[in-house]
N, C-alpha and C positions, 0 to 999 in steps of 0.2 A: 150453528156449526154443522158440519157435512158429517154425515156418517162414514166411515171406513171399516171396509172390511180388509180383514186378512186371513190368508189360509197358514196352518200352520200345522205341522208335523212331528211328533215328542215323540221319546222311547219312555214310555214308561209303563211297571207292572208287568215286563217282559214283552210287551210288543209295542208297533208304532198306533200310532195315536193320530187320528187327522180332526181336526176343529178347525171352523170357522168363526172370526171374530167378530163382533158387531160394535163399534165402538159409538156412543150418544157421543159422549165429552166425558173428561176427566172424571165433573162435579154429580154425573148420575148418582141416584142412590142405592140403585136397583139392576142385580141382573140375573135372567132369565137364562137357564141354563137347558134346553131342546135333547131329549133324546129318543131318538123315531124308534121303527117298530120292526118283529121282524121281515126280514127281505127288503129293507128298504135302509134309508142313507137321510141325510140331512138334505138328500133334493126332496124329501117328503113333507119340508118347512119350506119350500119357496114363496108359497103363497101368503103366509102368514107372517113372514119375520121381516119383508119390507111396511105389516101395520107396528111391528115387535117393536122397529129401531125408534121409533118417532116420539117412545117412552122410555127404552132400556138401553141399557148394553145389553148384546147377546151370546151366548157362545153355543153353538151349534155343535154335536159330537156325534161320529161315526163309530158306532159302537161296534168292536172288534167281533166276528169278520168281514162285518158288511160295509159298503159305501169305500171310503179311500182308505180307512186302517188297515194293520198289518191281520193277513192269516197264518199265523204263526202255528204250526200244527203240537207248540210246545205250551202252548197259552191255556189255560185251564176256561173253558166257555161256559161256565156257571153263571149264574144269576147274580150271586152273590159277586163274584170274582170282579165280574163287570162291573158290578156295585165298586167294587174296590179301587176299581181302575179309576171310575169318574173322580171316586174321592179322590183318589191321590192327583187328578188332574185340577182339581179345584185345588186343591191344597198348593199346588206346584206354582199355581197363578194369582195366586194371596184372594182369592174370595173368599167371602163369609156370607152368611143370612141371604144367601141365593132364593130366586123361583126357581125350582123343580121342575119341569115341563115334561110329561112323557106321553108318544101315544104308542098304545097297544103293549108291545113287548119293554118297553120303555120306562112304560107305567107299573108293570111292576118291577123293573130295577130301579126308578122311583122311589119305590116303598121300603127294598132293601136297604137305599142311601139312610129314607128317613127314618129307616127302624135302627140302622147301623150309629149313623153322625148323626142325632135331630139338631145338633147345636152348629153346622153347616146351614141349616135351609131357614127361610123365614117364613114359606108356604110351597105346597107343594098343589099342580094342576094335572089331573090324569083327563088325558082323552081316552074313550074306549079302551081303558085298561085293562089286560089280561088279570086274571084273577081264577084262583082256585084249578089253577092247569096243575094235574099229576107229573110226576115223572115220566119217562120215556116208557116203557113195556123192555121187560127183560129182554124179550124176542129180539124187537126193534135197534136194542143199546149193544147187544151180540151182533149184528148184522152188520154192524158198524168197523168189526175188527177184519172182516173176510176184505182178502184184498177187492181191489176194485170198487170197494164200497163206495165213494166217491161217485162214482160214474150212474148207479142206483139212483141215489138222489140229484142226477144233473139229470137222467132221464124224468124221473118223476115231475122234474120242474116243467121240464120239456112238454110231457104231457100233457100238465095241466094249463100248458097257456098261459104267456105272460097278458095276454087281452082278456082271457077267461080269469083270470087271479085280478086284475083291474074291473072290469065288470061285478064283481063279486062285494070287491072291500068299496064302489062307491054308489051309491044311489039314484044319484043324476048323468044318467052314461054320455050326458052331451058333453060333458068337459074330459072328455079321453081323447085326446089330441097323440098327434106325430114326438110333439117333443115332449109330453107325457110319457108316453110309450117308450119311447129311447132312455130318457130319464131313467126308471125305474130297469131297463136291461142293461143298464153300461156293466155294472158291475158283475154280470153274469156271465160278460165275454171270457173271461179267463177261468182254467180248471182249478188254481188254486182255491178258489171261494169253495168249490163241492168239497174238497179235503177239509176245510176247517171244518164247515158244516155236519158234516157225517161226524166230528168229535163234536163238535156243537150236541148233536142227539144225544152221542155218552155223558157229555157232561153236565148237561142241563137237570139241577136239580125242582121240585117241586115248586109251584109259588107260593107265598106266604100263606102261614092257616091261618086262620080265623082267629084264634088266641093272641097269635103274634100281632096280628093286622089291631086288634081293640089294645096294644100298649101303644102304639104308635098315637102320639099327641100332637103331629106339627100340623095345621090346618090344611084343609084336603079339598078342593071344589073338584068333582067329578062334572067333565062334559061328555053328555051321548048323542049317538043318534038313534032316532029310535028305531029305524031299519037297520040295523046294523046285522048282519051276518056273518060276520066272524068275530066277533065277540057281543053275544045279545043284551040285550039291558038288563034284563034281570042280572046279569052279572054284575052290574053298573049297582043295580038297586042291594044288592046281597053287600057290595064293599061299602054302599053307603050304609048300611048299617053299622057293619063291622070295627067301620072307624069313627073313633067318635068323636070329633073336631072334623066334620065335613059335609059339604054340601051337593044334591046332586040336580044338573041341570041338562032336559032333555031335548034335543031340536028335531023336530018330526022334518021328513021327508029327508033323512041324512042317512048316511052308512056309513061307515067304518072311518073310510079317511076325510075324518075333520078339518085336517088344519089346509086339505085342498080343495074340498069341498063349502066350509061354513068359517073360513079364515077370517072376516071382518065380524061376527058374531061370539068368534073363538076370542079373539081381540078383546072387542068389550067385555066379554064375560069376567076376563084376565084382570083386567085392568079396575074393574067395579071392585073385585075379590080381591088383588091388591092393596089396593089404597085404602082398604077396609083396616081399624086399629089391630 
């Protein structure tokens, strides 16, 4: 049977919601639920969820403010909040015993899902997951309230280059293509993204500590790259410790974004770690 996707849009947790569906058939047993990273959207899965479909359902989710959901400048942009939203999106769509999928920023609202619901997931996969990131700086979280703030960080972005920020997260710069590049700017065309954003900075609390991270029981395969430069391995190696039902697997000459760079290696990995009892 043919896969089908559908895009689809829900209010919920106080703002709108965009997913992507992947549907195997009915009788799957299994589905993978993608949450990218930040500055990016579920075009950060394209490479990887046409290997996704030919095993799972999938549901792909734009994590509020990024990608097609709402920037609701009423929406609380915590870690945990986010956390809250996915569940109540799972919940809304009757799954149970999900894959967890997250890279970067993802991975660890990941962690919050499996420290919050561990009786939702039935394994959780972190790509170069963020781990052990502080809180914002007082300074930083105040700078956010002066008008215009907004505009701050729409320069900053500016600066740094949407090719120089691509360059950076992959390691093989031969696959930074026209529709690469467009890809990851669509959502950057309009100013409401920089308002939510700037409250993103106030509200964004700490990532899990270490204490929290060793209750966490649901089975965890960490994939890295080993070049990776914005989230290094040792980060990688530090969460594998920390949790303890997990494994960590590292793919040399990789950087940051896996599932566009090493998506048929990401695949198997998934699938070996799955099907595992």
């Amino acid at each position: 049977m043919e896969n089908t996707m559908e895009k689809q849009d829900v209010h919920i947790n106080g703002n709108h919601i965009y997913y992507e569906s992947f549907q195997r058939h009915s009788s799957s047993k299994k589905t993978v639920v993608l949450l990218h990273g930040f500055l990016s959207s579920s075009f950060s899965f394209r490479r990887l969820i046409p290997y996704l479909i030919n095993e799972y359902n999938v549901i792909s989710i734009d994590l509020p403010p990024f990608g097609q959901s709402g920037k609701s400048r009423r929406y609380k942009y915590s870690y945990k909040n986010m956390a809250m939203t996915v569940i109540q999106l799972i919940e809304s769509i009757q799954l149970n015993k999900i894959i967890l999928l997250g890279h970067s920023m993802g991975g660890q609202i990941s962690l919050y899902i499996a420290h919050l619901r561990p009786d939702l997931i039935d394994k959780v996969v972190l790509l170069c997951s963020s781990g052990y990131l502080k809180k914002s700086k007082l300074q930083l979280v105040l700078a956010t309230y002066l008008p215009f703030s907004h505009l701050f960080v729409k320069r900053w972005l500016e600066r740094s280059g949407l090719e120089n920020n691509l360059r950076l997260v992959v390691y093989n710069q031969s696959i930074i293509d026209e529709e690469m590049a467009e890809g990851y700017l669509a959502p950057f065309l309009k100013d409401d993204i920089f308002l939510a954003l700037a409250k993103l900075i106030r509200d964004r609390e700490g990532d899990l500590s270490a204490d929290i991270l060793k209750e966490i029981q649901v089975p965890c395969l960490l994939i890295w790259g080993e070049q990776d430069k914005v989230v290094p391995l040792q980060i990688g190696k530090q969460l594998q410790q920390d949790l303890n039902n997990s494994k960590l697997i590292v793919l040399k000459e990789t950087g940051h974004l896996l599932p566009e760079e090493r998506p048929e290696e990401v695949f198997q990995y998934i699938k070996e770690f799955t099907k595992k009892g």
